[in-house]
C-alpha positions as CSV (number, residue, x, y, z in Angstrom):
1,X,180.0,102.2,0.0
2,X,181.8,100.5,-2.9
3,X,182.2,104.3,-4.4
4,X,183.3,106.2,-1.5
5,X,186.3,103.2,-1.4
6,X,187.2,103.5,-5.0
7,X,187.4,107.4,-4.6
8,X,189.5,106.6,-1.8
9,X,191.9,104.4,-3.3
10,X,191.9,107.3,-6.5
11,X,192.8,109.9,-4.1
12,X,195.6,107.7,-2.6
13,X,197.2,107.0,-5.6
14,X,196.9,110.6,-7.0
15,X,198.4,111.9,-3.9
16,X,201.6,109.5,-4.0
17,X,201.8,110.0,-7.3
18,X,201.8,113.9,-6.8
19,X,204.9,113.2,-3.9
20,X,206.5,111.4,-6.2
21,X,206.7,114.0,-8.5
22,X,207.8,116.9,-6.0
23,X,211.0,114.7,-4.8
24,X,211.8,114.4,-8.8
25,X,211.6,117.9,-9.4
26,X,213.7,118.5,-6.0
27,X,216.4,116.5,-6.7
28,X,216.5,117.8,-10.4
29,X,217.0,121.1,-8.3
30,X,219.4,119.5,-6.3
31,X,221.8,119.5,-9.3
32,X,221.7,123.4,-9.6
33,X,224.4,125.7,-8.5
34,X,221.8,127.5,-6.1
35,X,220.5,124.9,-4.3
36,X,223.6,124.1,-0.9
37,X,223.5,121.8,1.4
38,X,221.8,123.9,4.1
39,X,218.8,124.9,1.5
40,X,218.7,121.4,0.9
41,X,218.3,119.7,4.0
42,X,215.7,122.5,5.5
43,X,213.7,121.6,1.9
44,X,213.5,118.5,3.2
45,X,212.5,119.0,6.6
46,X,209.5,121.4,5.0
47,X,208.4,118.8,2.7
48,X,208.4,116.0,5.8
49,X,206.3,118.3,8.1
50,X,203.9,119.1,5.1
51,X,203.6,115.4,5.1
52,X,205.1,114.6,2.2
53,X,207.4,111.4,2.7
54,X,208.4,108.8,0.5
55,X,209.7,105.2,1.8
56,X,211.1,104.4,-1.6
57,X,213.8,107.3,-1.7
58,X,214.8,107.3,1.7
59,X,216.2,103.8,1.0
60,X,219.1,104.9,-1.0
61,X,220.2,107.6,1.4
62,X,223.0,105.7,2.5
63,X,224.0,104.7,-0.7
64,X,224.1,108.1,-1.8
65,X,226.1,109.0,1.0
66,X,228.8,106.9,0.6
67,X,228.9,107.2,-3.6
68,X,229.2,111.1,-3.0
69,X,231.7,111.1,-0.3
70,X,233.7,108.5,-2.7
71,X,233.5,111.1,-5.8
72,X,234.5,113.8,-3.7
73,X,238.1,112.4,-3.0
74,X,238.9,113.5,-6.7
75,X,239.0,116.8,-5.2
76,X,241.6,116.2,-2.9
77,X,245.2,118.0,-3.6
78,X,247.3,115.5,-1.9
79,X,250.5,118.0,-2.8
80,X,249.0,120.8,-0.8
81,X,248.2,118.7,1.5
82,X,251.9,117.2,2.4
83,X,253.4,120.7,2.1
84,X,250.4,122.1,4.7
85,X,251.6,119.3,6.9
86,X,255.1,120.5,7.6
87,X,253.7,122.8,9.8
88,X,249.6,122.3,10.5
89,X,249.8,118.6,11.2
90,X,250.7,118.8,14.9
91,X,248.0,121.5,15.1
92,X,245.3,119.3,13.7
93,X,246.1,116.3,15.3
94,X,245.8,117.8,19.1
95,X,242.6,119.3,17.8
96,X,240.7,116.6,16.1
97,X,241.8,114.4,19.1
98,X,241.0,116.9,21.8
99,X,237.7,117.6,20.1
100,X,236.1,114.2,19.9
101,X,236.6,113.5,23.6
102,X,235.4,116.6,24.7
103,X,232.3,115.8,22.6
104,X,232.0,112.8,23.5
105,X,232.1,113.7,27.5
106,X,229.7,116.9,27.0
107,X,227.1,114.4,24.6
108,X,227.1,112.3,28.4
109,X,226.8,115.4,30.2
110,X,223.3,116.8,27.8
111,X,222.1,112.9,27.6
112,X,222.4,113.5,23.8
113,X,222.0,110.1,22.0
114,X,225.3,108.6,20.7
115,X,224.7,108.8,17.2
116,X,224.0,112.5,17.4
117,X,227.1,113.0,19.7
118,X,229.5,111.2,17.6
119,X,228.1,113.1,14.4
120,X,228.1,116.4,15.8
121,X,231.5,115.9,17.3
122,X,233.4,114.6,13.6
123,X,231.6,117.4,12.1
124,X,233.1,119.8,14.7
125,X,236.5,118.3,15.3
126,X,236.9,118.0,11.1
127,X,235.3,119.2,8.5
128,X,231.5,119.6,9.2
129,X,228.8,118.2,6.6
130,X,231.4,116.0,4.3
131,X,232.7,114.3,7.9
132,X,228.9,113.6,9.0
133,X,228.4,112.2,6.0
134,X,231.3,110.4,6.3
135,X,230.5,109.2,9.4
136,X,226.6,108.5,9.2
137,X,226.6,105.5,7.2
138,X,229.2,103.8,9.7
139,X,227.1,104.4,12.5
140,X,223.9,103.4,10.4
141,X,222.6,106.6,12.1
142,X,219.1,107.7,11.7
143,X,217.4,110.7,9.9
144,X,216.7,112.7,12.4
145,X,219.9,112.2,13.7
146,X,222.0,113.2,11.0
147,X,219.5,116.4,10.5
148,X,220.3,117.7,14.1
149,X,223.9,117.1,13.1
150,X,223.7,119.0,10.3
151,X,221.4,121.7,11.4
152,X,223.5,122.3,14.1
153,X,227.1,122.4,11.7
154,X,225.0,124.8,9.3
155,X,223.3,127.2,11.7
156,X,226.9,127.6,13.4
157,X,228.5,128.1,10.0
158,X,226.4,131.0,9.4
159,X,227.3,132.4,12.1
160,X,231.2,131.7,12.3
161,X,231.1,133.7,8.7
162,X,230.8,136.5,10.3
163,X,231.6,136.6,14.0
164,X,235.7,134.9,12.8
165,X,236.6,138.2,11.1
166,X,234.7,140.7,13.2
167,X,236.7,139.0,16.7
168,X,239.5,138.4,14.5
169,X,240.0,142.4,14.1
170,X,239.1,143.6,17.2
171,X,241.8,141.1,19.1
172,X,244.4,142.2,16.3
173,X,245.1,138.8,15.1
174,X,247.6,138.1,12.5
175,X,246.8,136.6,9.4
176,X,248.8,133.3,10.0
177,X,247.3,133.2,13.3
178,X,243.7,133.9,11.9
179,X,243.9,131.4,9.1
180,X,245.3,128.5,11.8
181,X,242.2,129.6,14.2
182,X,239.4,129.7,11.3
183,X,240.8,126.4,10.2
184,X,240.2,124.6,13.6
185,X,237.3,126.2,14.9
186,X,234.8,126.5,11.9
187,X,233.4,123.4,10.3
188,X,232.9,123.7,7.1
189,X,235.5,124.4,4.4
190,X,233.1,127.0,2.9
191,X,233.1,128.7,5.6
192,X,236.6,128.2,6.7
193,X,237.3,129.8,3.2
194,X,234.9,133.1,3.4
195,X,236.2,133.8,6.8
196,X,239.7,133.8,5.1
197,X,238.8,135.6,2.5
198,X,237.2,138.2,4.2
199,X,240.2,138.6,6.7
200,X,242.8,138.5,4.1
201,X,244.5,136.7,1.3
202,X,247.4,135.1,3.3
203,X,244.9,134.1,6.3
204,X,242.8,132.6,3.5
205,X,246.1,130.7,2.0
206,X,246.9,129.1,5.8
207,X,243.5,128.4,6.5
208,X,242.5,126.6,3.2
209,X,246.2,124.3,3.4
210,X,245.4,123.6,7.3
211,X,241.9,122.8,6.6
212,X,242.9,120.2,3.9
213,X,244.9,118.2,6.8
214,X,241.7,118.2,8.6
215,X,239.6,117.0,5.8
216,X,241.6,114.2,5.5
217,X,240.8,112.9,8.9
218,X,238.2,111.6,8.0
219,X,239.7,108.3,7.1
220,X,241.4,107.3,9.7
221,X,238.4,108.2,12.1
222,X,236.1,106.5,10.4
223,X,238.3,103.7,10.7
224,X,238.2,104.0,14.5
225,X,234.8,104.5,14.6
226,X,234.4,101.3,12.6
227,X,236.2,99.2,15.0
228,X,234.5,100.4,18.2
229,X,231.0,100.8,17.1
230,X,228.9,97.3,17.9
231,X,225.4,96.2,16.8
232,X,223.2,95.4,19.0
233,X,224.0,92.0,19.2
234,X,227.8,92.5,20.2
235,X,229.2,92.1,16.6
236,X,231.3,94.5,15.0
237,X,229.7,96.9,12.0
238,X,231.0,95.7,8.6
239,X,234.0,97.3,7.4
240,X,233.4,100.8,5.7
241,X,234.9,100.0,2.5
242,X,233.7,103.0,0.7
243,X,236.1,105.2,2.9
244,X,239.0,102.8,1.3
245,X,237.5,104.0,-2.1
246,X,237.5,107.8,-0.9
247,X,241.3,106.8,-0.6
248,X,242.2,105.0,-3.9
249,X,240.2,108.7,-5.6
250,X,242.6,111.0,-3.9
251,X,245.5,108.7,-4.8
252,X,244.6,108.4,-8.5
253,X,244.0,111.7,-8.6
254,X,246.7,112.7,-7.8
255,X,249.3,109.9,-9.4
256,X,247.4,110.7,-12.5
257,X,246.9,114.3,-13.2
258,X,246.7,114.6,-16.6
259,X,242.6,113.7,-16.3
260,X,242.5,116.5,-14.2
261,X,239.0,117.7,-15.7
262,X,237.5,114.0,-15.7
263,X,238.5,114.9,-11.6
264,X,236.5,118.2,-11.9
265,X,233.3,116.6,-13.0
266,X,233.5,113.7,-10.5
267,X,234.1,115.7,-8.0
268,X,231.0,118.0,-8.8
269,X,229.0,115.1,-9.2
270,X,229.9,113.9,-5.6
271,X,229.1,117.4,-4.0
272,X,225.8,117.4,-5.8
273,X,225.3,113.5,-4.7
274,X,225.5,114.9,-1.0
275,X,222.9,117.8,-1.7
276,X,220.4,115.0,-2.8
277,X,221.6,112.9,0.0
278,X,220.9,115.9,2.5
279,X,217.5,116.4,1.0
280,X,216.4,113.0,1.6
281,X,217.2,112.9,4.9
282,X,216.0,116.5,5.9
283,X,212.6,114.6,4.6
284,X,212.5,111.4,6.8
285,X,212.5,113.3,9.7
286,X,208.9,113.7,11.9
287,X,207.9,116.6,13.6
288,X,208.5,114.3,17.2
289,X,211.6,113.7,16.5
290,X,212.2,117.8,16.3
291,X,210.7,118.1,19.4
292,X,212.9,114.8,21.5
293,X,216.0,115.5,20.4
294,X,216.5,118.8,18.6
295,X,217.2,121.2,22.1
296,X,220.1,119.1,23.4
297,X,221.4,118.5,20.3
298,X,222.0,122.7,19.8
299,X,223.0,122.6,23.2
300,X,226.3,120.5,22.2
301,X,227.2,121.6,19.4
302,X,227.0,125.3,20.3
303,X,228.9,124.5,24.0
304,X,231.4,122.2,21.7
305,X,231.7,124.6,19.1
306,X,232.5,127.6,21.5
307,X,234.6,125.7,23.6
308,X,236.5,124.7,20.6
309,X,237.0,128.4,19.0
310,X,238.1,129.6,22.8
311,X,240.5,127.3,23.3
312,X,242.1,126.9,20.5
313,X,242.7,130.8,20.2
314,X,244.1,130.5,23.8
315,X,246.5,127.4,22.2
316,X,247.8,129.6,19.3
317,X,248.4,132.6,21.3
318,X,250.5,131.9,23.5
């Protein structure tokens, strides 16, 4: 008896040990230019259904989260931005505005938890991943929430990649009035900036500028967010300070140019901090979880999304 306990123990510290060691060697990965956000996250899903979870990581998440989201601020062109705004702001404001209450209403119309709602509605009404990121550690939002979030933004990417310039062409759209469309209706600023490529060079000009207004939405409705959300026991959340910091990066980066590649590597070392950040929580997610929450969750963010692309084409055509 005493033996088959000690061989238990043995194998119980080999195996941790052996987890461990695969989330090192992921996040190493993490760090490489291969390795986005979407392979990321679904690398960690795969290592959480294979069983292999680890307490100790997942703790940082947040942390991550914020420090990343703070780092990529130095990215921010703050000139572009002001001379987008001369024409994009009005645009951007109806849409981020229009976007979360219609998100909010459809999340009460699938019975889609809050969290998830509120995450897949920032990442739809600004700038997908980066604004659920943003937004998660405000709402102290679980794993598997922010995975359906960001499965959902991902999988729709994908497909807005290629469906953007293929409708863009057979409706005839301009490129002023692609690039405006591409910028409100896809999530991601990757994305936003393939379709734009791939439609053409002036569409990908007005759709990078008015996706820049967007991005920066993310402070002020984190801000919001902040003041509304409640704990449990009636108290307001603490104040999301990093999103000041995300702030005072743009700022200085900006005031002070001359450091411009000191920006560069900060702001690569943020976009890498939310790879990592992704992985962890792709791997704190259970298979019942999956199986809960995952169908309504698509079911919002596609109706949201489509919604979102229809009606703002109908907006800028007429």
């Amino acid at each position: 008896m005493e033996e088959v306990k000690k061989n238990g123990i043995y194998m119980s510290v080999r195996k941790e040990i052996i987890h461990n060691r695969l989330y090192v060697v992921l996040i190493i990965l993490c760090f490489l230019p291969f390795m986005s956000p979407a392979i990321a996250l679904f690398s960690g899903l795969i290592f959480s259904l294979l069983g292999i979870r680890h307490a100790a990581f997942h703790r940082y998440t947040s942390q991550v989260l914020q420090f990343s989201i703070v780092l990529m601020g130095f990215g921010m062109n703050l000139g572009e931005v002001i001379i987008a705004s001369k024409t994009g702001f009005v645009i951007t404001a109806l849409s981020v505005i229009t976007v979360m209450i219609l998100g909010i209403l459809l999340g009460k119309l699938f019975k889609v938890e809050k969290n998830i709602t509120l995450l897949i509605a920032s990442g739809t009404a600004i700038c997908g991943g980066s604004a659920i990121a943003a937004i998660a550690p405000i709402l102290r939002s679980k794993s598997h929430q922010n995975s359906f979030a960001l499965i959902v933004v991902f999988v729709l990417n994908a497909i807005a990649l290629f469906l953007f310039p293929f409708v863009g062409r057979k409706l005839g759209l301009s490129q002023e009035l692609f690039g405006n469309w591409a910028a409100i209706a896809i999530h991601d600023t990757s994305s936003v900036v393939g379709a734009g490529a791939e439609y053409g060079e002036k569409a990908l000009q007005v759709a990078t500028t008015v996706k820049l207004i967007r991005a920066l939405w993310i402070i002020p409705l984190s801000l919001v967010i902040a003041f509304f959300q409640r704990n449990e026991d009636g108290r307001s959340v603490k104040f999301p300070w990093f999103i000041l910091f995300f702030l005072f990066a743009i700022l200085i980066a900006n005031f002070f140019p001359q450091l411009h590649t000191s920006y560069d590597h900060l702001n690569w070392l943020g976009k890498r901090g939310l790879v990592i950040a992704l992985f962890l929580i792709g791997s704190n997610i259970t298979l019942g979880e999956i199986k809960r929450s995952g169908p309504r969750s698509f079911a919002l963010g596609i109706t949201l999304w489509v919604v979102t692309a229809i009606a703002s084409l109908y907006f800028l055509m007429r």
